[in-house]
C-alpha positions as CSV (number, residue, x, y, z in Angstrom):
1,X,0.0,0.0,0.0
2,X,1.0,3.1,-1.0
3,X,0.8,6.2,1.9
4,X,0.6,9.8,1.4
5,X,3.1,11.7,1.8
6,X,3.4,14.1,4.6
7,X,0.7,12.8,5.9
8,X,0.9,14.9,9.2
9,X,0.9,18.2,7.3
10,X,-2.3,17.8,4.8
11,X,-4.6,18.1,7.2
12,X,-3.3,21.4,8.9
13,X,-2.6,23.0,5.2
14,X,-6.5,22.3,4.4
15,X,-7.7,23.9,7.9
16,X,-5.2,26.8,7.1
17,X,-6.6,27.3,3.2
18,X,-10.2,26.9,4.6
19,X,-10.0,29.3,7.4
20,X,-8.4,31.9,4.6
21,X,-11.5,31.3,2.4
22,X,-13.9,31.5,4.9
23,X,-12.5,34.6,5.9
24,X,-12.5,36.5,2.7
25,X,-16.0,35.5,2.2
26,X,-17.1,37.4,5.6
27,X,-14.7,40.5,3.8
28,X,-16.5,40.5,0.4
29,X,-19.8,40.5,2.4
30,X,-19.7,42.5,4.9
31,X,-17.6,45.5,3.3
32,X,-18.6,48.2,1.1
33,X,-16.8,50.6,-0.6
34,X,-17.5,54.3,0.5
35,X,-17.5,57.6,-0.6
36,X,-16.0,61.0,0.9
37,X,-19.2,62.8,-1.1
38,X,-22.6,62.2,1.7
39,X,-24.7,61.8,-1.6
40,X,-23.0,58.8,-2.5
41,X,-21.9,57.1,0.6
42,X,-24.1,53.4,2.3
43,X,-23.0,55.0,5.5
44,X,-24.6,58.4,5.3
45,X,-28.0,56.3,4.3
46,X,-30.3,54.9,6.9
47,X,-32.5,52.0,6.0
48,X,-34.5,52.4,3.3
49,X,-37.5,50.0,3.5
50,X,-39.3,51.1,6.7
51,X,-42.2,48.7,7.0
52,X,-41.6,46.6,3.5
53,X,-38.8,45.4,1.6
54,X,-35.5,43.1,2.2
55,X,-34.4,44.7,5.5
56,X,-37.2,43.8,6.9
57,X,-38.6,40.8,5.2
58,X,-35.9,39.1,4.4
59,X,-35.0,37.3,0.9
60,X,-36.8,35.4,-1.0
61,X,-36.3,31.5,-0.4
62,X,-36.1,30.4,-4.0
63,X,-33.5,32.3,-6.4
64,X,-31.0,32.3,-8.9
65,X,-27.9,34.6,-8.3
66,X,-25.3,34.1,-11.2
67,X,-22.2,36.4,-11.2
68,X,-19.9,37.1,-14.2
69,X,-18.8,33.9,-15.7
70,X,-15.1,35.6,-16.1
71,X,-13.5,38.3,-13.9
72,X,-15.2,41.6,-15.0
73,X,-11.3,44.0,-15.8
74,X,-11.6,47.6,-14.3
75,X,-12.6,49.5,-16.9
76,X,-15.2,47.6,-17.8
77,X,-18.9,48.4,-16.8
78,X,-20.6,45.6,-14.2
79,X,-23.8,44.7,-15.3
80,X,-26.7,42.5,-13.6
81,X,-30.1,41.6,-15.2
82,X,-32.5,41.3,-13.0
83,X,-36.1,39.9,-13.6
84,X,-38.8,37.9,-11.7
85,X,-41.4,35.3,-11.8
86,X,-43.6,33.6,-8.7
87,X,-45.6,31.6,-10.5
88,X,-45.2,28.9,-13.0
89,X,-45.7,30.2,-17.1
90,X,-45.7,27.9,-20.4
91,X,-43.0,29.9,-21.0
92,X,-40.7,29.9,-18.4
93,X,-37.9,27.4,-20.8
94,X,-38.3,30.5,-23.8
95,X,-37.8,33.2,-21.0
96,X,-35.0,32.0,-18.6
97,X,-32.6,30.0,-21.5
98,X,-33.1,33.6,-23.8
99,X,-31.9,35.8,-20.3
100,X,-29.2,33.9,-19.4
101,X,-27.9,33.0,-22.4
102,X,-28.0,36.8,-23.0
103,X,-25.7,37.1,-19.6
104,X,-23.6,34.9,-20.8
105,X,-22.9,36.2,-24.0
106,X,-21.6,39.5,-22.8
107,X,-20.5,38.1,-19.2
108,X,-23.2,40.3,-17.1
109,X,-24.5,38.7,-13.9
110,X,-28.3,37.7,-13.4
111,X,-30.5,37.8,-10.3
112,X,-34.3,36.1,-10.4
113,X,-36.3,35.5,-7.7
114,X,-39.6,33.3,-8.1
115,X,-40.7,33.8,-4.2
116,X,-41.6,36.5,-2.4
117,X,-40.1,37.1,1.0
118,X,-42.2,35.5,3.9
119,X,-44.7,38.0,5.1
120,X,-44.3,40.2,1.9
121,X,-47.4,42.3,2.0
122,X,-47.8,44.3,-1.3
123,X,-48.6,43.1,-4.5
124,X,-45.7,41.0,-6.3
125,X,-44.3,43.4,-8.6
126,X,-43.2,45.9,-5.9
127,X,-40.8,43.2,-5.5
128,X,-38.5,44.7,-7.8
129,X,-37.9,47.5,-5.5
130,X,-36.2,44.6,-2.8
131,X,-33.6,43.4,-5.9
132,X,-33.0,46.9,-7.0
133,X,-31.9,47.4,-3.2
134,X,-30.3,44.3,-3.0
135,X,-28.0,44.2,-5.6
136,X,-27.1,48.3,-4.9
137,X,-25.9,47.2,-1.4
138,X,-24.2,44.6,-2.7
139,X,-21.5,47.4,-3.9
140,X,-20.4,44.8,-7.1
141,X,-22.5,46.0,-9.9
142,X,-22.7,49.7,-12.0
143,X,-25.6,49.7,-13.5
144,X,-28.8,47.2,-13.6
145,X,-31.0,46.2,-16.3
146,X,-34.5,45.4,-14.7
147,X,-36.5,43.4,-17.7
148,X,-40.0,42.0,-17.1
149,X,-40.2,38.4,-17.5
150,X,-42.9,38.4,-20.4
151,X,-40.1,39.5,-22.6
152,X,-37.7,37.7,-25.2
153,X,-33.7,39.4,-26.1
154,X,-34.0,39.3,-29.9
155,X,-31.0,41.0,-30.8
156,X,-28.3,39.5,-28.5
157,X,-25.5,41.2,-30.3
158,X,-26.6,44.5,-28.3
159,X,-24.8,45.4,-25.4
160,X,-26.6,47.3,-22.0
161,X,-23.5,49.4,-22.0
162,X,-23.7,50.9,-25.3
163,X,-27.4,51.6,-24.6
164,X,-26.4,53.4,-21.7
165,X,-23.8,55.1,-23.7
166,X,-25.5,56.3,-26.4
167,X,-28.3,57.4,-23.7
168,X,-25.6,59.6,-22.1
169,X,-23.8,60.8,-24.7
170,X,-24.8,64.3,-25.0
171,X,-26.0,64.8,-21.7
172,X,-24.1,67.5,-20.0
173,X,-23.8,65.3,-16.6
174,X,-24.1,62.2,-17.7
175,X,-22.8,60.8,-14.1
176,X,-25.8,62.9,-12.4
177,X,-28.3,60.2,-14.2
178,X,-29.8,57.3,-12.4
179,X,-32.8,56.2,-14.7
180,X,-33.0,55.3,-18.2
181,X,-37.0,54.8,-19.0
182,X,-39.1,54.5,-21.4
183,X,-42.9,55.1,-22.1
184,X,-45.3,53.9,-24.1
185,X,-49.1,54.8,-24.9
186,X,-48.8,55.9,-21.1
187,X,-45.3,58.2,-19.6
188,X,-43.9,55.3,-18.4
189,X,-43.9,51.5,-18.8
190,X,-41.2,49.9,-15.9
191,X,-41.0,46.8,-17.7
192,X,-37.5,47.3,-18.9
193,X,-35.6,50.2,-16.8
194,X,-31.7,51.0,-16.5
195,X,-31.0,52.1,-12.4
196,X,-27.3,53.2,-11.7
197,X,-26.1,50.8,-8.6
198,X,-25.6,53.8,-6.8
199,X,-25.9,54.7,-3.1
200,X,-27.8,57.7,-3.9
201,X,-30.5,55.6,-5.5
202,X,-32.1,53.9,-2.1
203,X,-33.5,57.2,-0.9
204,X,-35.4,57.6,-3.9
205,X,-36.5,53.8,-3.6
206,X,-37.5,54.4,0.2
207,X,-40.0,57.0,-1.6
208,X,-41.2,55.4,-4.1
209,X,-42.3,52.4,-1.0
210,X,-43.7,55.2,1.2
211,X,-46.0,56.1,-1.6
212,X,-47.3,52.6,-2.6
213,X,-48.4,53.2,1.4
214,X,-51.1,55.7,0.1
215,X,-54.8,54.5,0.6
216,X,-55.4,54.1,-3.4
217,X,-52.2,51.1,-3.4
218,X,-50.7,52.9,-6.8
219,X,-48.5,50.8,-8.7
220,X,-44.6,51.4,-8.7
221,X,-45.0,51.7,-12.3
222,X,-47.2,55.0,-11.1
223,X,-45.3,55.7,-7.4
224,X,-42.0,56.2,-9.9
225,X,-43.3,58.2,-12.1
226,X,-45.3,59.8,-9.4
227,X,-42.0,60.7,-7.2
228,X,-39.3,61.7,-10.6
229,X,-42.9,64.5,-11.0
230,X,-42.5,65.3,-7.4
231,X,-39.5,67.6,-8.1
232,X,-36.8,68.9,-10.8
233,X,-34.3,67.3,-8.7
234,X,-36.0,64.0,-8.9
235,X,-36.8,64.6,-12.7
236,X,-33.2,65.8,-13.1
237,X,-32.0,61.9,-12.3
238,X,-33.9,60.2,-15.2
239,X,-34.1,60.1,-18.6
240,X,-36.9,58.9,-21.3
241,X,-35.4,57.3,-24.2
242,X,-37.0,55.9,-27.0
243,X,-39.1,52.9,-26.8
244,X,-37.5,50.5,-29.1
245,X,-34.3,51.2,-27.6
246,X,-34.9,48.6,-24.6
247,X,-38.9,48.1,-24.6
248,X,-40.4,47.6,-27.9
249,X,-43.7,46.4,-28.2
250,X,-45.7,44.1,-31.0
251,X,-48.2,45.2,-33.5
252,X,-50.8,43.1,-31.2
253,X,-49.9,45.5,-28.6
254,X,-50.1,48.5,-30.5
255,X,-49.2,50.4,-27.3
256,X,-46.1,52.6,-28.4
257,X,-44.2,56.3,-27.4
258,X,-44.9,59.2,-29.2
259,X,-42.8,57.6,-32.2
260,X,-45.3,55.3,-32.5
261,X,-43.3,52.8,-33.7
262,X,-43.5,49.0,-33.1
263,X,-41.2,46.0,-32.7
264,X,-39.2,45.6,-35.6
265,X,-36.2,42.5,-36.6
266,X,-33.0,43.5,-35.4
267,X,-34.5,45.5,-32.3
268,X,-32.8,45.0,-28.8
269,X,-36.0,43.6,-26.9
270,X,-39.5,42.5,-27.1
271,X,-41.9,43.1,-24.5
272,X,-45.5,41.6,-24.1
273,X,-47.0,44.2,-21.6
274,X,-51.2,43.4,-21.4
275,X,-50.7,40.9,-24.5
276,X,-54.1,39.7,-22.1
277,X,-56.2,42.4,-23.3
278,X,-54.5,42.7,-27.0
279,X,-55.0,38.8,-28.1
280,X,-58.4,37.2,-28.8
281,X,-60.1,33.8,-29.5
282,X,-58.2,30.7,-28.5
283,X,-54.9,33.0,-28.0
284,X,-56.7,34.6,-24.7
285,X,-56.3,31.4,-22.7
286,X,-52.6,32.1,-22.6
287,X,-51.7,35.3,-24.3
288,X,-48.2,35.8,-23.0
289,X,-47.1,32.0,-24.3
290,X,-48.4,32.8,-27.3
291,X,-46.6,35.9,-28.1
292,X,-43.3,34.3,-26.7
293,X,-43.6,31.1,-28.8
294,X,-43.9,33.5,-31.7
295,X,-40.9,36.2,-31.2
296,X,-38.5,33.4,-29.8
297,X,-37.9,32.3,-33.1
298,X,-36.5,35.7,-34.2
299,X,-33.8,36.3,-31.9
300,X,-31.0,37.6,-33.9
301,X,-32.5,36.8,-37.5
302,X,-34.2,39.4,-39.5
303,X,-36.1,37.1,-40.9
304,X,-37.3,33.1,-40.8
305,X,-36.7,30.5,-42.8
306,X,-38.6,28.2,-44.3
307,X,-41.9,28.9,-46.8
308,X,-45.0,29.1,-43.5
309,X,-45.0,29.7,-39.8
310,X,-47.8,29.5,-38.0
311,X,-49.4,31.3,-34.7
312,X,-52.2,30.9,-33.2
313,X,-54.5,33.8,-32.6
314,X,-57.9,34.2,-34.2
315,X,-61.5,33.1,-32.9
316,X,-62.2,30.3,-35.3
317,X,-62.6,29.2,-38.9
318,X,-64.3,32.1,-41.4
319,X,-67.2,31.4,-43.8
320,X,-64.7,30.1,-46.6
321,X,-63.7,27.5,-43.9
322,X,-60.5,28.5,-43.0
323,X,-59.3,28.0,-39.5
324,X,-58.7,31.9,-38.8
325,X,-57.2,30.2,-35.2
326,X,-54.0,29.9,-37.7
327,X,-52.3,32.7,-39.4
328,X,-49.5,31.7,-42.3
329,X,-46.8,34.2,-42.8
330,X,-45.2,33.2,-45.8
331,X,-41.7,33.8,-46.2
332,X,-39.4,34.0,-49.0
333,X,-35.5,35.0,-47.9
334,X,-33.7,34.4,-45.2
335,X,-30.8,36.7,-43.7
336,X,-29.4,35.8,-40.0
337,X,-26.5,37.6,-38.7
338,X,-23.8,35.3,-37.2
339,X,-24.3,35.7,-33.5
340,X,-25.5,33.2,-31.1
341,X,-29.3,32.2,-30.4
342,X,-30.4,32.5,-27.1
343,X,-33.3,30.8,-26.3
344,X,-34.7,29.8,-29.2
């Protein structure tokens, strides 16, 4: 039989490398990196979610928190997705595979929760507000990309931080902005929003919670718009872009920003906000798979191949005894760019 060699020593080398690892996970933890400027430093800010939220309610119980595949280099911009889902979809495959194969792509991190905290007491999407705090006081991350999970990537090529910097370019104080939105038929839709990870961004979550506390339970689609109105120092921190930027909608959801313009092949994002009240017929019994069985297959083509695809929307078969329940698209060319599908 063959015995290790210094036998005696292994043992007290493992307890030694152990003990080192265990105590640079307490470090990354428990520190944060602060600022000399009040505005910008965790310190200088009390807790933000008085009677809601993480600090009170603790985190959610079932979650997937994936950092950077590869070490992010200095003077590159760290980026998280974040998205959520507490309930199970016939589309949750199409969703999940298209977001992080997205993150993977371009080496972003990804958070998605699919619990609420115990004893969470608003409605589920105030969630959003916990991850946003979250992943701020987690001091690793620049900016975050909050995507609603009715939504499918279709041009993964597209990075967040060239949205961001084309967003910024021509701003005079580009570092003074903490929101990138966009609206739609309405001045805001907070399906798909950029937030700076920024210190300076809790105080305006903690209003944003106190008013969802008014008697009429607004939204925080409403509450955000409601509190960047409040003020020109709050307006001063956000910025509208344009809707097909990072929200574009279908022609079934003919919903769309002043440009009045919908989803197109080759645009960054599709999103399927009310696709309940758009669709009809047999597509109402699950309007949201519908749409994302449809878009998935166009993420990064502009356009499909083979001669018919079908979809089903429609309310039945027409007088000439067609079954209207299926719509052909016929389609002639195809032309796909070289980059990766995710999802599909």
């Amino acid at each position: 039989m063959v015995r290790p060699r210094t036998r005696g020593r292994t043992p007290i080398a493992i307890i030694l490398v152990l003990l080192g690892y265990i105590c640079y996970l307490h470090w990354t933890e428990s520190s944060i990196t602060t600022s000399s400027s009040p505005v910008n430093s965790l310190a200088d800010i009390q807790i933000t979610t008085e009677t809601k939220g993480w600090a009170k309610a603790g985190l959610p119980e079932i979650s997937i928190y994936q950092r950077p595949l590869l070490p992010v280099p200095k003077e590159k911009m760290r980026v998280v997705v974040a998205t959520m889902t507490t309930g199970q979809t016939t589309y949750d495959y199409i969703s999940l595979s298209n977001k992080i194969g997205y993150v993977n792509k371009h080496n972003y991190a990804i958070k998605v929760d699919f619990a609420l905290p115990k004893d969470f007491v608003p409605l589920p999407f105030w969630h959003k507000l916990d991850m946003f705090e979250y992943l701020v006081r987690t001091g690793d991350y620049d900016w975050i990309w909050w995507v609603d999970f009715d939504t499918v990537i279709t041009n993964t090529t597209i990075k967040i931080e060239d949205i961001i910097a084309d967003a910024l370019r021509d701003e005079k104080n580009p570092d003074n902005i903490d929101l990138l939105l966009t609206s739609d038929c309405w001045p805001l839709n907070a399906g798909s929003m950029l937030l700076r990870a920024t210190p300076r961004l809790l105080p305006f979550l903690s209003s944003v919670w106190k008013c969802g506390d008014a008697p009429k339970e607004p939204s925080e689609q409403d509450c955000i718009r409601d509190i960047l109105n409040s003020s020109p120092q709050e307006r001063s921190r956000a910025k509208w872009i344009a809707q097909k930027k990072m929200n574009s909608f279908p022609e079934e959801i003919g919903c769309y920003d002043s440009n009045n313009l919908p989803w197109s092949p080759g645009d960054f994002v599709i999103h399927f906000a009310g696709a309940w009240a758009h669709l009809k017929g047999k597509a109402k019994r699950d309007p949201y798979g519908v749409m994302m069985r449809k878009f998935h297959e166009w993420v990064d083509k502009t356009e499909l191949s083979g001669t018919e695809r079908y979809q089903v929307l429609g309310e039945g078969p027409d007088d000439k005894g067609r079954d209207e329940n299926v719509v052909t698209v016929t389609v002639t060319e195809t032309v796909s760019n070289s980059a990766p599908t995710a999802g599909a």
